[in-house]
N, CA, C and O atoms as CSV, one atom per row, in Angstrom:
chain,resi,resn,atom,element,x,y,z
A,1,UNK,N,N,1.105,-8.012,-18.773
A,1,UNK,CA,C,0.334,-8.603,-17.708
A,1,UNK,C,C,-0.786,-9.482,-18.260
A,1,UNK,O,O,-0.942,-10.522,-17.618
A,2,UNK,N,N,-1.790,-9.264,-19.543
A,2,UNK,CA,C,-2.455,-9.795,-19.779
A,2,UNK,C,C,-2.344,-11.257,-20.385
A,2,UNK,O,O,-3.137,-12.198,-20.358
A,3,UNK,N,N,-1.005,-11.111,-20.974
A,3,UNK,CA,C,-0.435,-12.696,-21.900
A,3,UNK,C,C,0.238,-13.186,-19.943
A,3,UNK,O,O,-0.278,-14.202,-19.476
A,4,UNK,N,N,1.060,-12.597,-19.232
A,4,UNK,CA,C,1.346,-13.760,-18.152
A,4,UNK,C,C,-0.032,-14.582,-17.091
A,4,UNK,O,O,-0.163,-15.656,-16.504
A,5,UNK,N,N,-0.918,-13.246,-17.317
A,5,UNK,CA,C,-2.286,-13.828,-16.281
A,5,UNK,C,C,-2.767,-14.715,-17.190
A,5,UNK,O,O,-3.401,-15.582,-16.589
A,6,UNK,N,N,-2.751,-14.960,-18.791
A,6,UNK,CA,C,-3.666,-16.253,-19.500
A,6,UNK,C,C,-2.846,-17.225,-19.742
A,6,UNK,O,O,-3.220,-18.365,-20.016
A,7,UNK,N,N,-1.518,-16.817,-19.651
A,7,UNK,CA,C,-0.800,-18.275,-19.855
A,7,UNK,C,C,-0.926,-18.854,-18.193
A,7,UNK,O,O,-0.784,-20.067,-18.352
A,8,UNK,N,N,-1.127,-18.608,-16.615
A,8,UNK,CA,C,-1.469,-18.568,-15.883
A,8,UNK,C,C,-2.653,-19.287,-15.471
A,8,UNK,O,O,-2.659,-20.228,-14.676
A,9,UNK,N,N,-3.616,-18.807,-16.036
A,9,UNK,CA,C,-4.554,-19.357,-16.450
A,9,UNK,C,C,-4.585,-20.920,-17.140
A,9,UNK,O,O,-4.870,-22.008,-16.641
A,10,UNK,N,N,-4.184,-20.554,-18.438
A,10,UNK,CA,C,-4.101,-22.056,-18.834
A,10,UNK,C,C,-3.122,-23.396,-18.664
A,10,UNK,O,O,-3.031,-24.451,-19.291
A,11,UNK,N,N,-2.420,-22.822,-17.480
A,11,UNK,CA,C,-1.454,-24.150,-16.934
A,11,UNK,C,C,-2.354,-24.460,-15.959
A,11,UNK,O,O,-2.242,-25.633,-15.602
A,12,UNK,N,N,-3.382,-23.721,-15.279
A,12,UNK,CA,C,-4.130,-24.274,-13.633
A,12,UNK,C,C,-5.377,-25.498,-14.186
A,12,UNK,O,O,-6.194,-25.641,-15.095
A,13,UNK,N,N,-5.057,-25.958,-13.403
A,13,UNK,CA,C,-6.527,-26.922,-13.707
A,13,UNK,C,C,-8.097,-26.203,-12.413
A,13,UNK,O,O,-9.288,-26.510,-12.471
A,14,UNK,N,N,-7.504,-25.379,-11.564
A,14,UNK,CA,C,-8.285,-24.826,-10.931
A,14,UNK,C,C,-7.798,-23.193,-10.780
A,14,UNK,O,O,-6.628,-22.997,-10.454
A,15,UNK,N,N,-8.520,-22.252,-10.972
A,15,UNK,CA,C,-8.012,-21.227,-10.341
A,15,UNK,C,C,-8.910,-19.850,-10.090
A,15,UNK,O,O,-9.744,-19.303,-10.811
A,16,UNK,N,N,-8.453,-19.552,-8.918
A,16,UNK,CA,C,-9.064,-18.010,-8.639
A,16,UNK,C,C,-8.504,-17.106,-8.296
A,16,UNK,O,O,-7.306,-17.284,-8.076
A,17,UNK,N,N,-8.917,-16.092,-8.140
A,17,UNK,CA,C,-8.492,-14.357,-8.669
A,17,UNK,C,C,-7.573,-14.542,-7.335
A,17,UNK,O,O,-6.405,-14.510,-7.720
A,18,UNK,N,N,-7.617,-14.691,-6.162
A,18,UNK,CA,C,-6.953,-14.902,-4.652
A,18,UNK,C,C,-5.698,-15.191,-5.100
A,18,UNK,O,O,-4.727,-14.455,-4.927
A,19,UNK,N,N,-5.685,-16.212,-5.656
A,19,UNK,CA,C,-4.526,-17.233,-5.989
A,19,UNK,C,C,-3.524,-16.618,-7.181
A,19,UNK,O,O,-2.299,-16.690,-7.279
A,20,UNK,N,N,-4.397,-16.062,-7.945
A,20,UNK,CA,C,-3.674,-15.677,-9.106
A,20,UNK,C,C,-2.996,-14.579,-8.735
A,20,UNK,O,O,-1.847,-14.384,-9.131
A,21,UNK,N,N,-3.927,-13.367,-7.571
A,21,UNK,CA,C,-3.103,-12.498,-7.081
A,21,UNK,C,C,-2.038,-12.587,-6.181
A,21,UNK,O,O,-1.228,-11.683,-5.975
A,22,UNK,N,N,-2.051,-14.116,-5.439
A,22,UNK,CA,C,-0.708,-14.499,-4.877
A,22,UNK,C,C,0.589,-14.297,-5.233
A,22,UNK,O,O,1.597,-13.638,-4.978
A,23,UNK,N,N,-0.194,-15.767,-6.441
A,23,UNK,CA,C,0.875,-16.114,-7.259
A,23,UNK,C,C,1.955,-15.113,-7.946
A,23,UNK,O,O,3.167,-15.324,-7.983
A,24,UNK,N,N,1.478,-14.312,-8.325
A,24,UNK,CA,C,1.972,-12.785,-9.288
A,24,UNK,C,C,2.328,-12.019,-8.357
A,24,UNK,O,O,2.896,-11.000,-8.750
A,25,UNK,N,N,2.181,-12.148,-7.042
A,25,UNK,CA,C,1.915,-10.530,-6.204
A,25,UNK,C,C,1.912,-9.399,-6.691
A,25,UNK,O,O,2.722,-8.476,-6.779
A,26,UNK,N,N,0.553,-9.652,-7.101
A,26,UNK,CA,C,-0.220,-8.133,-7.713
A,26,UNK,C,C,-1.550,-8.119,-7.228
A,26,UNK,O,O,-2.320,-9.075,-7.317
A,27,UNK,N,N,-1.899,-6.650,-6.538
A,27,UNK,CA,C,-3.197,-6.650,-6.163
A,27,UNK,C,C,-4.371,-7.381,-6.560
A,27,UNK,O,O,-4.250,-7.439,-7.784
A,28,UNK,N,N,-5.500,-8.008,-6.227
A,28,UNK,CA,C,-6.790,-8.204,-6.511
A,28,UNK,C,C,-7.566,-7.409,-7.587
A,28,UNK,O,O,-7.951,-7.810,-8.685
A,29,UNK,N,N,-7.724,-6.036,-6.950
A,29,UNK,CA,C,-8.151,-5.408,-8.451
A,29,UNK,C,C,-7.067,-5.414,-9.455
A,29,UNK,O,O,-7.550,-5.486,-10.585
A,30,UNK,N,N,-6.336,-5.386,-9.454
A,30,UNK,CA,C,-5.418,-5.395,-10.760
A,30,UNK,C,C,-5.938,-7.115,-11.555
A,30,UNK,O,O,-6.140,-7.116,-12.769
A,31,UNK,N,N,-6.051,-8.012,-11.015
A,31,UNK,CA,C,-6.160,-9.391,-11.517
A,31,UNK,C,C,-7.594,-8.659,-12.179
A,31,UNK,O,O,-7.429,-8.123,-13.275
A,32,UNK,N,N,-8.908,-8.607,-11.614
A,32,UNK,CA,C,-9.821,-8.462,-12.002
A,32,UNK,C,C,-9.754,-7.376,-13.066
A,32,UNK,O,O,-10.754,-7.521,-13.769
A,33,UNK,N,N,-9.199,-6.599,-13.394
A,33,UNK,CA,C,-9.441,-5.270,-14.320
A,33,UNK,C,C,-8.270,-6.791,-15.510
A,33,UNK,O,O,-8.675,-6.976,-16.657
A,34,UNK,N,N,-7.596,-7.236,-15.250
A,34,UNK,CA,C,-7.305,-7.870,-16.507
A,34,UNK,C,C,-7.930,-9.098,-16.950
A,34,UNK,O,O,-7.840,-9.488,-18.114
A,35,UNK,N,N,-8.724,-9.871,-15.812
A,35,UNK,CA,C,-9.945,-10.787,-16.543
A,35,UNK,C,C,-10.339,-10.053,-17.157
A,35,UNK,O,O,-10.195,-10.371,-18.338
A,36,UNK,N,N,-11.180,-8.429,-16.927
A,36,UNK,CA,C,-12.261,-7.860,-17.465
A,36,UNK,C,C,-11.738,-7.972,-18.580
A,36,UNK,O,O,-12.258,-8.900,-19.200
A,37,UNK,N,N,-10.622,-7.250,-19.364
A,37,UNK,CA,C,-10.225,-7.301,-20.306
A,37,UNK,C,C,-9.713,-8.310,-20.713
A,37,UNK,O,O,-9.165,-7.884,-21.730
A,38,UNK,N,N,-9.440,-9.568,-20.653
A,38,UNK,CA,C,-9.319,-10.939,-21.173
A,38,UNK,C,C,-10.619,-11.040,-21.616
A,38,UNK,O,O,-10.603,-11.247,-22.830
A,39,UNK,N,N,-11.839,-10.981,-21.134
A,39,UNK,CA,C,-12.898,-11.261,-21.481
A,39,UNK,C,C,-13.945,-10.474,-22.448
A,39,UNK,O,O,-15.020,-10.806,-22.946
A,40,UNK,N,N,-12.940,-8.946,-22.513
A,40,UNK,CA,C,-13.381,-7.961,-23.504
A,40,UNK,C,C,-13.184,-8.484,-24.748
A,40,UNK,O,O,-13.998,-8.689,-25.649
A,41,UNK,N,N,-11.459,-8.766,-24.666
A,41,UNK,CA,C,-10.717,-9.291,-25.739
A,41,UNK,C,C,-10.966,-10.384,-26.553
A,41,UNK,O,O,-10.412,-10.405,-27.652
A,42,UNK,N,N,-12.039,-11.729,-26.069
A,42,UNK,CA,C,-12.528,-12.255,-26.280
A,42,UNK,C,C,-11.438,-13.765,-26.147
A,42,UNK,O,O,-11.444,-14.833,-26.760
A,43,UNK,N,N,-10.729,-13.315,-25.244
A,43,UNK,CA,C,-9.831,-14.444,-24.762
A,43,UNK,C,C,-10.310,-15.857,-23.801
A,43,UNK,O,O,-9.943,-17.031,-23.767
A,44,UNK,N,N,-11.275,-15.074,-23.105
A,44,UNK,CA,C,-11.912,-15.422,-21.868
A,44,UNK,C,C,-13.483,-15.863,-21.807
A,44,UNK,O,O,-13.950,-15.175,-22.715
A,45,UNK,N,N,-14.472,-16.546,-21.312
A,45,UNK,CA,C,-15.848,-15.923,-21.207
A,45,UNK,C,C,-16.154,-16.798,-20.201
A,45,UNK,O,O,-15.945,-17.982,-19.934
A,46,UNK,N,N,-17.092,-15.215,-19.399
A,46,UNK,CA,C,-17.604,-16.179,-18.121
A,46,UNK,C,C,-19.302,-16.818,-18.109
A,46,UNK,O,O,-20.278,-16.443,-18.758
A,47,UNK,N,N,-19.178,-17.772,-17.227
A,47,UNK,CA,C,-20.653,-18.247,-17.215
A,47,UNK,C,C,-21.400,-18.002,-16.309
A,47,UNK,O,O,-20.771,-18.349,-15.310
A,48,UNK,N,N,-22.657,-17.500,-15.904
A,48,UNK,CA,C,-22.651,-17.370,-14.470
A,48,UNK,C,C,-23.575,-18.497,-13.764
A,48,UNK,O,O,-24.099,-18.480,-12.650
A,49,UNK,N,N,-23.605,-19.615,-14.919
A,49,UNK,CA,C,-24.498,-20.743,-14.984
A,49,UNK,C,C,-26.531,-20.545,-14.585
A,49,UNK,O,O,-27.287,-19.968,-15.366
A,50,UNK,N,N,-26.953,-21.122,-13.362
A,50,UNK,CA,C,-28.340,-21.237,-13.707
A,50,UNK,C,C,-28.537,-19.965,-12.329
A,50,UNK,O,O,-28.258,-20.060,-11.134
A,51,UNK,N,N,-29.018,-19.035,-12.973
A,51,UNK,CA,C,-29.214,-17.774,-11.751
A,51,UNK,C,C,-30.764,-18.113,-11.143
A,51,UNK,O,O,-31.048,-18.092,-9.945
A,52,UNK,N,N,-31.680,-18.423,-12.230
A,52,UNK,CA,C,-33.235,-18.928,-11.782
A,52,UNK,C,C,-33.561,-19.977,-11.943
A,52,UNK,O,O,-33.046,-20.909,-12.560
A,53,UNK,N,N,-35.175,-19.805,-10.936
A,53,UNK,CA,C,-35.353,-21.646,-11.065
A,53,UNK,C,C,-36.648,-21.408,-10.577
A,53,UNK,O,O,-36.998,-20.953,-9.488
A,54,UNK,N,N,-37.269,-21.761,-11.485
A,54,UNK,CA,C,-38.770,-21.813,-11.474
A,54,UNK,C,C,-39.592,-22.799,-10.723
A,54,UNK,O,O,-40.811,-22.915,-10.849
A,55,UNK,N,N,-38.580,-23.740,-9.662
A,55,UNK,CA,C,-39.605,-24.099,-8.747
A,55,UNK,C,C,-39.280,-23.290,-7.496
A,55,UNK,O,O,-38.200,-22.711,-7.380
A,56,UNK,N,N,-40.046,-23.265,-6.744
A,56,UNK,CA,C,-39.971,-22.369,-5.126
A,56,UNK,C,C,-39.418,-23.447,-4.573
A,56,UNK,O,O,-39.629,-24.639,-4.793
A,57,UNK,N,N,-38.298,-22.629,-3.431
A,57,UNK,CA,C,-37.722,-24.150,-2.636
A,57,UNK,C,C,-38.276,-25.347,-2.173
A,57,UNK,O,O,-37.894,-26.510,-2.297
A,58,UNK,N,N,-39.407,-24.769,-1.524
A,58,UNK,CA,C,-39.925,-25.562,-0.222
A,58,UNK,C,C,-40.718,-26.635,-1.068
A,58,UNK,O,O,-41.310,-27.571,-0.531
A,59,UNK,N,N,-40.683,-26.432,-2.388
A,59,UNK,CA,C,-41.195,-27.945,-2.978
A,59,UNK,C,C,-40.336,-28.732,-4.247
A,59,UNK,O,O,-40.686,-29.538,-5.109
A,60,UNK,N,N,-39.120,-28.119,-3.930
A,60,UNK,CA,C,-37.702,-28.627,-4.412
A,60,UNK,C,C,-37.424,-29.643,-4.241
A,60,UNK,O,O,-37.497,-29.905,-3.040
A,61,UNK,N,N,-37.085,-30.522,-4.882
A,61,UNK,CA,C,-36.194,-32.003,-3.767
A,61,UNK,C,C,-34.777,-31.978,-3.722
A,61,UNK,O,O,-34.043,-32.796,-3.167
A,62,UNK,N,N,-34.307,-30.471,-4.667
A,62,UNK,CA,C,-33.236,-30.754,-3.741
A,62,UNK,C,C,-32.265,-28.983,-2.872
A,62,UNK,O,O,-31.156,-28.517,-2.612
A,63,UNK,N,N,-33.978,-28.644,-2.776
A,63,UNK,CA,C,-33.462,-27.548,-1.613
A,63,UNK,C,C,-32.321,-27.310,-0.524
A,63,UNK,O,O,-31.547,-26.406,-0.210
A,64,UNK,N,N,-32.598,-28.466,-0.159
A,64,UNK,CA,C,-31.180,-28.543,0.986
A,64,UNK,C,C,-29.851,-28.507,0.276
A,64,UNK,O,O,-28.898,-28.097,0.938
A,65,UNK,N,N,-29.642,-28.880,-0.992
A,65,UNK,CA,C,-28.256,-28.943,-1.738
A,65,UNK,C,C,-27.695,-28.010,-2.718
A,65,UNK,O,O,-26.638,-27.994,-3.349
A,66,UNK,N,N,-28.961,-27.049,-2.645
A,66,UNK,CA,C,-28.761,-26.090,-3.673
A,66,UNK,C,C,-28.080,-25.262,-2.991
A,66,UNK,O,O,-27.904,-25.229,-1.773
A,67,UNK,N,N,-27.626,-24.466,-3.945
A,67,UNK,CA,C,-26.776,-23.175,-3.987
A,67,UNK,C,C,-27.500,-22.115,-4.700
A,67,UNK,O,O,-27.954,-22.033,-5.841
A,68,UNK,N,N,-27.465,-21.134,-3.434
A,68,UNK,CA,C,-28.790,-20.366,-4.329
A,68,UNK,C,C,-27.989,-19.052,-4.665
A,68,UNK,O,O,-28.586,-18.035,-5.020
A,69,UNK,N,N,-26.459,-19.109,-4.527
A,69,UNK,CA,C,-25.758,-17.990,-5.634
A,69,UNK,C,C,-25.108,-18.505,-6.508
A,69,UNK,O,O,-24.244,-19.365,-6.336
A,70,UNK,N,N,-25.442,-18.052,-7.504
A,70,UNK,CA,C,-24.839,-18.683,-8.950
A,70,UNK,C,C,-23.190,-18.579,-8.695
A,70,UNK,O,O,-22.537,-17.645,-8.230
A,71,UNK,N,N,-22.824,-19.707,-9.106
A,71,UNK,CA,C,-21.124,-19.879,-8.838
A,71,UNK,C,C,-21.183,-18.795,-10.467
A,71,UNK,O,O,-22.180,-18.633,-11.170
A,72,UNK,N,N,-20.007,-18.293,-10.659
A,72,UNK,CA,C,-19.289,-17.901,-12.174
A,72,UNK,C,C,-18.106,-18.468,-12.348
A,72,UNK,O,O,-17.153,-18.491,-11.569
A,73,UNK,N,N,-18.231,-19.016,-13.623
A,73,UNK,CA,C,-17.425,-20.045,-14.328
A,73,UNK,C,C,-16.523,-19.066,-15.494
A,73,UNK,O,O,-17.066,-18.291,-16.281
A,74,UNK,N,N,-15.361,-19.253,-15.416
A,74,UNK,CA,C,-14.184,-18.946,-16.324
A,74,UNK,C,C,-13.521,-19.494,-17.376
A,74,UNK,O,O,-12.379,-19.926,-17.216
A,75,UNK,N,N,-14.207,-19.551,-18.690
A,75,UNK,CA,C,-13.498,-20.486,-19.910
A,75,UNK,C,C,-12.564,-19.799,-20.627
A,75,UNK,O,O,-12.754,-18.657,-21.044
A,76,UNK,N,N,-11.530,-20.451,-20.801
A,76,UNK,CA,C,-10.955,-19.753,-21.650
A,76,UNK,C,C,-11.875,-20.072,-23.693
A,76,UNK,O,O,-12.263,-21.219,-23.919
A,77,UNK,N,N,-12.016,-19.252,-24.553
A,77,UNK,CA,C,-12.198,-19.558,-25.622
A,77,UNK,C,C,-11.312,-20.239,-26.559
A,77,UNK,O,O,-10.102,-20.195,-26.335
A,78,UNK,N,N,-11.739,-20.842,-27.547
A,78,UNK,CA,C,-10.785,-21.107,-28.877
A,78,UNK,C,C,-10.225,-20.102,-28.883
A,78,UNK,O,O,-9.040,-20.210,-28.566
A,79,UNK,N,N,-10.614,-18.968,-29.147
A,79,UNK,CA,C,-9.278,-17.555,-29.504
A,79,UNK,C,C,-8.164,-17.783,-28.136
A,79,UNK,O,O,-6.973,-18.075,-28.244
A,80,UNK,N,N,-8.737,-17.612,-27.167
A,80,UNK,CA,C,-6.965,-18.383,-26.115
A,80,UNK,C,C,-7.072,-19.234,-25.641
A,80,UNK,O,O,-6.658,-19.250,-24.482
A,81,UNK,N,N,-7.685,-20.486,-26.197
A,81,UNK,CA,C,-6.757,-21.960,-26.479
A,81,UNK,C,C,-5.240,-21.404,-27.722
A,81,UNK,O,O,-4.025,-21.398,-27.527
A,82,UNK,N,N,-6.099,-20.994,-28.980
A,82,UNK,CA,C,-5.113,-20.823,-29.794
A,82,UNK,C,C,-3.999,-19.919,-29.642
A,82,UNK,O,O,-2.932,-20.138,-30.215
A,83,UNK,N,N,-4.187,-18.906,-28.895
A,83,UNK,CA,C,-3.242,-17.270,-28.479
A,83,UNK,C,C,-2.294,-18.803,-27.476
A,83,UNK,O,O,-1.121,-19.096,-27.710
A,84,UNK,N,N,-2.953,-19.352,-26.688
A,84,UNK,CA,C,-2.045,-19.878,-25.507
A,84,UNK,C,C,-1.026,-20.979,-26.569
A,84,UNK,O,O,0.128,-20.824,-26.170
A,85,UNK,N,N,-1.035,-21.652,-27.338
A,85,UNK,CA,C,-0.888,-22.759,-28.102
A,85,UNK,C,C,0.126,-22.113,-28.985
A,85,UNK,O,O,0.554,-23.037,-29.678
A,86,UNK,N,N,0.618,-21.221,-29.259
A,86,UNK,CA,C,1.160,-20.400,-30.217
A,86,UNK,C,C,2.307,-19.163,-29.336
A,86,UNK,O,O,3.154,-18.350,-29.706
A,87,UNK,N,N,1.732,-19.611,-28.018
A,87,UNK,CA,C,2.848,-18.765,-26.979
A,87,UNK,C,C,3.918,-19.668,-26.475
A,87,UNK,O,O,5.122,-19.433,-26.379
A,88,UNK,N,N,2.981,-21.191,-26.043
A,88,UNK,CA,C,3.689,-22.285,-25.950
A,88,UNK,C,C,4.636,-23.022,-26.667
A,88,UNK,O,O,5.402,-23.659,-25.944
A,89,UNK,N,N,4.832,-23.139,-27.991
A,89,UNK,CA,C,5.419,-23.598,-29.036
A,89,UNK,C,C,6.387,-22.829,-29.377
A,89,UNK,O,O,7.074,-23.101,-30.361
């Protein structure tokens, strides 16, 4: 499960856990307990980009456009670029 969810992974140019659990029809937690471990493994790493922000909204300029929950971002690493590159070939 863990080599079909990262090769999975690295054919999408977009993807989320919803989709991936479609795609596979395999539960939601099951997808997530094998990111976790993609990302143990050091296959994976997430970002959770900018969580704070040291100005207060209301004198923001761009309050109205912000997003005030950090999106989390999903990279795959060099270790599976290379694991994927070596599955592919």
């Amino acid at each position: 499960m863990l080599k079909e969810l990262l090769v999975e992974i690295g054919r999408a140019d977009y993807i989320s856990k919803y989709m991936l659990a479609s795609k596979m029809n395999q539960p939601l937690g099951l997808i997530e307990d094998v990111f976790t471990q993609l990302i143990r493994l050091g296959f994976l790493e997430e970002d959770e980009g900018l969580s704070t922000c040291d100005l207060p909204c209301g004198r923001c300029p761009y309050a109205s456009m912000c997003n005030t929950n950090p999106i989390k971002t999903i990279n795959l690493t060099k270790k599976g670029q290379d694991y994927l590159t070596s599955l592919l070939n």
